[in-house]
C-alpha positions in Angstrom: -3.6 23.4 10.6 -2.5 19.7 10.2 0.9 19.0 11.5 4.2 18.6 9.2 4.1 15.2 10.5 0.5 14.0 10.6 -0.5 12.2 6.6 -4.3 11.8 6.7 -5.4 9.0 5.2 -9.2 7.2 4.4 -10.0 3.7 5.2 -12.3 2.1 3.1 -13.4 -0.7 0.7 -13.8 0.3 -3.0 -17.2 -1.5 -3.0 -18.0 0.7 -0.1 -18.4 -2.5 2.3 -17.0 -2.3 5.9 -13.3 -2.0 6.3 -12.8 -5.1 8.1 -9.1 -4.6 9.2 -10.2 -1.2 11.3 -14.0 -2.7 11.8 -12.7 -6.0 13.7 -9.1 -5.8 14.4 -8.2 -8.7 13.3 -6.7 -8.8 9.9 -3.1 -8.0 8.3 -2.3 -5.8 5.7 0.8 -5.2 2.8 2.0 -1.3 2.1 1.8 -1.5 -1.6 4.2 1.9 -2.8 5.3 2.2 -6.8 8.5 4.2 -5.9 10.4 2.1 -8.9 10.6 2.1 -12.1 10.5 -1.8 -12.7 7.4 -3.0 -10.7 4.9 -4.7 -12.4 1.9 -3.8 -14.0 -1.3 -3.1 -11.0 -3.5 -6.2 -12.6 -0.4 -8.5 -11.7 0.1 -6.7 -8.3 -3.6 -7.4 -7.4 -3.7 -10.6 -8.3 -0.5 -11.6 -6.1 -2.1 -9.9 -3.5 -5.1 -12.7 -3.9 -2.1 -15.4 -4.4 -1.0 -14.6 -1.1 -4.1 -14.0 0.4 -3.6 -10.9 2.0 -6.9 -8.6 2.4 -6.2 -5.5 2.7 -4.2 -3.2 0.9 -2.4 0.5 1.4 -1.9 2.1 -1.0 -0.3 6.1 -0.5 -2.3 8.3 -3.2 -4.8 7.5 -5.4 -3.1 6.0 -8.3 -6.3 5.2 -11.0 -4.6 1.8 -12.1 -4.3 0.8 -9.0 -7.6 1.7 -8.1 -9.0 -0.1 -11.4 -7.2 -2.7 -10.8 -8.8 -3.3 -7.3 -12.5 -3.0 -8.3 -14.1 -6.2 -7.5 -11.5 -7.9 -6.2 -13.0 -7.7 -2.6 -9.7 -6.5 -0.9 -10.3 -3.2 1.3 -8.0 -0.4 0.6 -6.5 2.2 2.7 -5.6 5.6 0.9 -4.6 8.6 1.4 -4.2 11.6 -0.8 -0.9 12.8 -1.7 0.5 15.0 1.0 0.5 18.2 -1.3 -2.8 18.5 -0.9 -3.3 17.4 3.2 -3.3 21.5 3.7 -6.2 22.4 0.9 -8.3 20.1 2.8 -7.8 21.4 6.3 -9.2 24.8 4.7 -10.9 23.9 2.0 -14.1 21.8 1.7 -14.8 22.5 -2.1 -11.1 20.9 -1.9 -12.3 17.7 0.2 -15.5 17.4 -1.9 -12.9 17.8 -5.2 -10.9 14.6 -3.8 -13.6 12.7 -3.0 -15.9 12.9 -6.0 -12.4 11.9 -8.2 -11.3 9.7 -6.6 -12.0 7.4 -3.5 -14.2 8.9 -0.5 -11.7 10.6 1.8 -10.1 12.6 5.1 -10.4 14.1 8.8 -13.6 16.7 9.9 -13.8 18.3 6.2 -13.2 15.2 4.3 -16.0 13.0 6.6 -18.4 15.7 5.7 -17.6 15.4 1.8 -18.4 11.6 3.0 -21.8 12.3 4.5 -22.9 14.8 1.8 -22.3 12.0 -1.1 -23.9 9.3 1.1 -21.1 7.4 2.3 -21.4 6.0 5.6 -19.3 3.3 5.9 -15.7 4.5 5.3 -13.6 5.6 8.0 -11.3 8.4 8.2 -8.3 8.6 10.4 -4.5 10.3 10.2 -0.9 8.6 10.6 2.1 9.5 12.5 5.5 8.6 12.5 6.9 7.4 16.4 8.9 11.1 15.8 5.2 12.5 16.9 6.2 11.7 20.6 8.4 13.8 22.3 8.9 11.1 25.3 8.2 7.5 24.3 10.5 5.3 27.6 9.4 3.5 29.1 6.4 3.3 27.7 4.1 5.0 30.4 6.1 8.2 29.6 5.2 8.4 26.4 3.9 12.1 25.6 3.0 14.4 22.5 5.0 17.5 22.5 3.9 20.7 23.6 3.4 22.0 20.5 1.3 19.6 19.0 -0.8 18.7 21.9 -3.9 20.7 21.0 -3.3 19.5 17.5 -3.4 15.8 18.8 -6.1 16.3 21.2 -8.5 17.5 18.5 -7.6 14.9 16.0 -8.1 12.2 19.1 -11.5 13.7 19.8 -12.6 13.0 15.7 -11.1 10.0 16.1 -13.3 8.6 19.4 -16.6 10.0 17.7 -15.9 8.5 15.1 -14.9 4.9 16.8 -11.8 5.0 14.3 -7.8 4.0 15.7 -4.6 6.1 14.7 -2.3 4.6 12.5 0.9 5.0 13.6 4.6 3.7 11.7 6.7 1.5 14.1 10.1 0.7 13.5 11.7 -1.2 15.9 14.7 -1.7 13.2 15.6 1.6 13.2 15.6 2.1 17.1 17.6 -1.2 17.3 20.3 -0.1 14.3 20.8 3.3 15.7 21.5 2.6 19.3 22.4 -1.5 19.4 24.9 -1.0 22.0 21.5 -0.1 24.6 19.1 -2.3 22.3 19.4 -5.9 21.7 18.1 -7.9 18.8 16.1 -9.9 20.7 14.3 -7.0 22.0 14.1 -6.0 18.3 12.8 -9.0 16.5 10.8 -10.6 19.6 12.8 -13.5 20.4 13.8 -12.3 24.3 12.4 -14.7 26.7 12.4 -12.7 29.5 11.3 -9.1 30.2 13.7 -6.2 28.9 11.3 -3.5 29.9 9.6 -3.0 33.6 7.6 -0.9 33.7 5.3 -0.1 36.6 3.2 -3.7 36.6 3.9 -4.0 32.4 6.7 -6.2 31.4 8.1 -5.4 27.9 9.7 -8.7 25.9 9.8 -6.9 22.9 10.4 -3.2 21.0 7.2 -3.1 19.0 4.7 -3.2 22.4 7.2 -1.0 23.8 6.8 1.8 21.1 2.9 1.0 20.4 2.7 1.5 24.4 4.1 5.0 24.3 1.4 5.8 21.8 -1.5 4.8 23.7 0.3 6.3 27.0 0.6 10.0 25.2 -3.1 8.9 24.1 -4.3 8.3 27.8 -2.4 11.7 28.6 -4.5 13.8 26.9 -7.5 11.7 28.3 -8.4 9.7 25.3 -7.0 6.7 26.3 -10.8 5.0 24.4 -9.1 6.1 21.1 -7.4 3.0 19.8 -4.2 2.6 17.3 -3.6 0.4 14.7 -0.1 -0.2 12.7 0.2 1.6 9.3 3.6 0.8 9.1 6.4 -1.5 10.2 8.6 -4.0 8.6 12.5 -5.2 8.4 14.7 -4.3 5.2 17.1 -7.0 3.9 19.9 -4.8 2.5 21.7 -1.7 3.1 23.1 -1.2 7.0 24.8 -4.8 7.8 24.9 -6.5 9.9 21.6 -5.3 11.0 20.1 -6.0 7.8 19.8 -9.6 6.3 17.2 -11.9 4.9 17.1 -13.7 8.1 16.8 -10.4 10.4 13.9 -9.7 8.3 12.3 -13.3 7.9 12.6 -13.0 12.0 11.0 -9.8 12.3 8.1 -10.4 10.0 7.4 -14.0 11.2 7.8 -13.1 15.0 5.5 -10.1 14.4 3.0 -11.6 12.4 2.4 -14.5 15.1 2.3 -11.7 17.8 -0.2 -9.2 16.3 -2.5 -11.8 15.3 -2.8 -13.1 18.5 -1.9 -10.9 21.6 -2.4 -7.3 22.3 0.1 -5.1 24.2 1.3 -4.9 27.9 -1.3 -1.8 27.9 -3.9 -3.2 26.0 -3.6 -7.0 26.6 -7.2 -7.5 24.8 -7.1 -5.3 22.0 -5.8 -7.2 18.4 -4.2 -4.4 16.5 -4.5 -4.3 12.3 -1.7 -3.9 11.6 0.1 -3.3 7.7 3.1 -4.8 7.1 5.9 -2.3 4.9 6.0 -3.5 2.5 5.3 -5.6 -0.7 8.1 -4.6 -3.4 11.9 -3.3 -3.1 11.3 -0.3 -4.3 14.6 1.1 -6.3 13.4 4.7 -6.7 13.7 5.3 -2.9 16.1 7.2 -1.4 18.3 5.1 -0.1 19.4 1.4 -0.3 17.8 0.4 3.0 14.8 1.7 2.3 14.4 0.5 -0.8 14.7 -3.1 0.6 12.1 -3.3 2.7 10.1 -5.9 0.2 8.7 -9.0 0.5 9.1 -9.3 -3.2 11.6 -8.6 -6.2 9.9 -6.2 -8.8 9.9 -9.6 -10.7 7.4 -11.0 -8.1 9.6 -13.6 -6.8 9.6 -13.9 -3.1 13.3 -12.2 -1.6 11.9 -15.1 1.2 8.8 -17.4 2.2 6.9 -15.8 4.1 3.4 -16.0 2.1 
């Protein structure tokens, strides 16, 4: 049974070449979501995308214009299918092989097997969790799945190190930092403390994001797959909506800080290891639930930037 919390997700180029942000660990990524009802057309998206230069693409179900619009522009995609239909897969492989003959090749042990039957050997297919997947995440070395979901995990994990393939996990300093400011500082948050916040055996933590990726690959270690890697499906800095912890220049920070780090420096816990990591995300979004996070974007729906950062 997958866990309420787990969304798999596939990871691979529409051209069915290597996924270069999972294969080598070093490139960056933009969460494209079409929660609004002013966002422009999937041709225009793609081809900011290219503007921008930005390679690699998520993308949360497999929307067909999206998908047409992306053939032959050489930028991998990550998908996943809607969430609906995560359970039919877990018991169902006529149900995997459905999804991946429609759409895009796709996910965990049934969905890799709908893979190998049609051929496809070069996607990879992984799961994502939310940082609420811990039930002990400080410091860092503590971090721990809960009971419940540790046999759950552990099988996932195994998949994952046969396969050679990270879990994508969301990290959110903001909302650490908004919900408890009077214990977490906005340096911490935004990486711009220039000294340790965090001891933590013989780590030293200057900023949130390591802190929180730590905890992951701690629980990781705990169920003795510390080999299986992460990578970042998720994290970003809205603009609007919770002042005066949101702001263009709280987000500009956040971004720019974490771009610079992730691009060149691993964690405390895995000094060596350059995560992909996908930035969250490329529009505001005004179908969202909320105003913060529908502000999240790098963009207005009219494709002007809400900063530079591109």
């Amino acid at each position: 049974m997958v866990p309420k919390f787990a969304q798999l997700f596939v990871s691979t180029l529409l051209l069915l070449t290597p996924l270069l942000s999972i294969a080598d660990g070093r490139d960056i990524g933009v969460c494209y979501g079409l929660n609004g009802d002013n966002l422009p057309s999937p041709n225009e998206v793609i081809n900011l995308y290219k503007r921008c230069q930005i390679d690699n693409i998520r993308i949360y179900q497999p929307y067909p214009e999206v998908l047409e619009a992306l053939r032959g522009s050489g930028i991998s995609v990550t998908i996943g299918p809607r969430n609906e239909d995560i359970a039919s897969f877990a018991t169902s492989q006529d149900a995997a092989n459905d999804w991946d003959h429609s759409n895009v090749p796709a996910a965990m042990n049934n969905i890799r097997y709908a893979l190998d039957s049609a051929g496809i050997t070069l996607a990879k297919v992984t799961t994502v969790l939310p940082g609420t997947a811990l039930a002990a995440s400080y410091p860092p070395s503590a971090g721990a799945f809960g009971s419940d979901i540790t046999e759950t995990m552990t099988g996932i994990a195994a998949i994952l190190a046969q396969e050679d393939t990270p879990l994508l996990i969301n990290v959110y300093p903001y909302f650490a930092y908004s919900s408890d400011p009077s214990h977490i500082s906005a340096q911490y948050a935004m990486f711009t403390s220039t000294a340790p916040v965090v001891i933590d055996g013989s780590f030293q933590y200057f900023n949130l994001f390591d802190a929180m990726v730590d905890a992951f690959n701690a629980a990781l270690e705990k169920i003795n797959f510390g080999n299986v890697k992460v990578a970042v499906a998720e994290t970003g800095w809205p603009t609007v909506g919770n002042e005066p912890y949101t702001s263009v220049a709280n987000a500009q920070t956040y971004n720019r800080n974490l771009l610079n780090h992730v691009t060149q420096n691993g964690t405390p816990r895995r000094p060596d290891y350059i995560m992909p990591t996908f930035f969250f995300e490329m529009f505001n979004e005004d179908l969202k639930g909320n105003v913060v996070e529908q502000n999240f974007g790098f963009f207005y729906p009219s494709m002007q930037p809400i900063y530079p950062f591109w």
